[in-house]
C-alpha positions as CSV (number, residue, x, y, z in Angstrom):
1,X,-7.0,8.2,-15.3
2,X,-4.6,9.8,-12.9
3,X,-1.0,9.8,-14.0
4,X,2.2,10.9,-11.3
5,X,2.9,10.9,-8.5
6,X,0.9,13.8,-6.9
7,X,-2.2,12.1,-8.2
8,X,-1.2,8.7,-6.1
9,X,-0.9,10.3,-3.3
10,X,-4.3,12.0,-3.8
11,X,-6.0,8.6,-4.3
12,X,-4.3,7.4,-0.5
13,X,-4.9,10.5,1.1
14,X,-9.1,10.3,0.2
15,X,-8.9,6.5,1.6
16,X,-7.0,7.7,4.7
17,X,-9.6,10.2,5.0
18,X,-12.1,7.6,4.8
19,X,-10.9,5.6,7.1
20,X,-10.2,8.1,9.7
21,X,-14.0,9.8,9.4
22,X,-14.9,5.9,9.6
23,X,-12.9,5.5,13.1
24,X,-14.3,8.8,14.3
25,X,-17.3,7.9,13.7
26,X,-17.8,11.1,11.8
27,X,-20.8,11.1,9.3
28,X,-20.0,14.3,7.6
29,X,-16.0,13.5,7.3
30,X,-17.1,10.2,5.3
31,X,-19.4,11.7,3.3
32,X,-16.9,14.5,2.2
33,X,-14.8,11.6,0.7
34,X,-17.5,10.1,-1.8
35,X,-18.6,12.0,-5.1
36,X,-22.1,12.8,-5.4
37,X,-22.5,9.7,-7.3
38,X,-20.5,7.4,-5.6
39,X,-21.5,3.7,-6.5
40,X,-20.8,1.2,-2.5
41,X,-21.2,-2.0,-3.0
42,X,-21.2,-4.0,0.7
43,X,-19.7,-7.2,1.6
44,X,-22.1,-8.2,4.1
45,X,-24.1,-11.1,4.3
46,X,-27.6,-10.4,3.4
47,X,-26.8,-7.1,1.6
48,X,-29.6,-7.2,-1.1
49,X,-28.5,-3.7,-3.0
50,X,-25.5,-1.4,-3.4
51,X,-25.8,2.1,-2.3
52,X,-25.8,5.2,-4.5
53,X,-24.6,8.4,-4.3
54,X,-22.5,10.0,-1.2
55,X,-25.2,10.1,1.5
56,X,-26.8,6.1,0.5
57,X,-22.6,5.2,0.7
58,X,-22.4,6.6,3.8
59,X,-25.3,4.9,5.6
60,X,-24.6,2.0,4.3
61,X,-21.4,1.9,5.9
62,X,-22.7,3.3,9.2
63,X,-24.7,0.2,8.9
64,X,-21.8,-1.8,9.4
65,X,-20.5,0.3,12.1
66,X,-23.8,0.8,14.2
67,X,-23.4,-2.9,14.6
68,X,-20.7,-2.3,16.9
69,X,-20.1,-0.5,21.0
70,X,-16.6,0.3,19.5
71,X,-13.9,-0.7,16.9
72,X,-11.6,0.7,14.7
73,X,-10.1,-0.1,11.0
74,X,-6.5,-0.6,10.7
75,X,-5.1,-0.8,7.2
76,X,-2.7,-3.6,7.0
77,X,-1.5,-2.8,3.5
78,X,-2.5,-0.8,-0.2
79,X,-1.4,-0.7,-3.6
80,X,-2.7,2.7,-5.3
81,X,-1.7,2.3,-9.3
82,X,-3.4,5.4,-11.2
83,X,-7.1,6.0,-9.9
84,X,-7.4,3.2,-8.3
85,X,-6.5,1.4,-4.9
86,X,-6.7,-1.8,-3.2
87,X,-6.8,-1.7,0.6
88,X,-6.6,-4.6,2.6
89,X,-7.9,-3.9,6.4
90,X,-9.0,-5.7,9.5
91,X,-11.6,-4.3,11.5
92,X,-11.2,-5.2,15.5
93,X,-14.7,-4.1,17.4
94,X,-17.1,-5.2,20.5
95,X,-21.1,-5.8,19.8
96,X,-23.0,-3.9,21.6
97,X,-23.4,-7.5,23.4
98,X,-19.4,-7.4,24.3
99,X,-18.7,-10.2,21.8
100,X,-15.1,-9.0,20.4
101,X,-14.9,-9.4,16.8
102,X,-12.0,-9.5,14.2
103,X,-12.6,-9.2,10.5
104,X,-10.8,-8.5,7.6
105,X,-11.2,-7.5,4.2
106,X,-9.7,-6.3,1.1
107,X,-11.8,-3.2,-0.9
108,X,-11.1,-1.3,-3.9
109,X,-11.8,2.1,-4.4
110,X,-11.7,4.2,-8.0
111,X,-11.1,8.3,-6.9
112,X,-12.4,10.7,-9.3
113,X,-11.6,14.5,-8.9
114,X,-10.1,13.9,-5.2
115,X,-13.1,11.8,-3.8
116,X,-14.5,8.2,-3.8
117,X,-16.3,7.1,-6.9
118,X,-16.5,3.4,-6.1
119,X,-16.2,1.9,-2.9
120,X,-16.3,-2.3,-3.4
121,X,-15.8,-4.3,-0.6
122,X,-14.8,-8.0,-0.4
123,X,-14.2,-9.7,3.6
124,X,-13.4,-13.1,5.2
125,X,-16.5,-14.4,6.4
């Protein structure tokens, strides 16, 4: 378990990481934030499976994302206690048929070694 204060911070900085490779759209970024065997779980609708590993996290939340023309996450507030955060987000976006869309959602995230072990995601349908 991370202990101090330099090991909070760690555990924000890798979801602010996250979430800027997210916004960037940035493949490579996101996947530099997960552990090689990261464990996502989705919130979406119809999701039949979580994702394992950095590179099955990843697509799976490009998944999300190719959903969308454009959009960005905005963190509206976390709580990081040890190795372990809660982040809760909104996500404003455009389809790709200009329908403007608002969601928000809450995840969790357990950091190991500086990167993103689990990724669970819970949202507002």
């Amino acid at each position: 378990m991370a202990t101090g204060q330099a090991e909070t911070e760690a555990v924000g900085q890798v979801v602010e990481e996250l979430v800027a490779a997210l916004n960037r759209r940035d493949r490579d970024g996101a996947r530099a934030c997960f552990t090689s065997d990261a464990l996502y779980s989705p919130s979406l609708a119809g999701a039949s499976s979580d994702y394992h590993g950095a590179d099955e996290s990843v697509e799976g939340l490009f998944r999300f994302l190719d959903g969308f023309r454009s959009g960005q996450f905005e963190e509206i507030r976390r709580l990081v206690d040890g190795d372990g955060a809660f982040v809760e987000w909104r996500f404003a976006g455009e389809t790709h048929d200009g329908e403007e869309r608002v969601i928000h959602g809450c995840d969790y995230f357990l950091v190991r070694d500086h990167a993103i072990a689990i990724k669970n995601a819970f949202r507002k349908a």
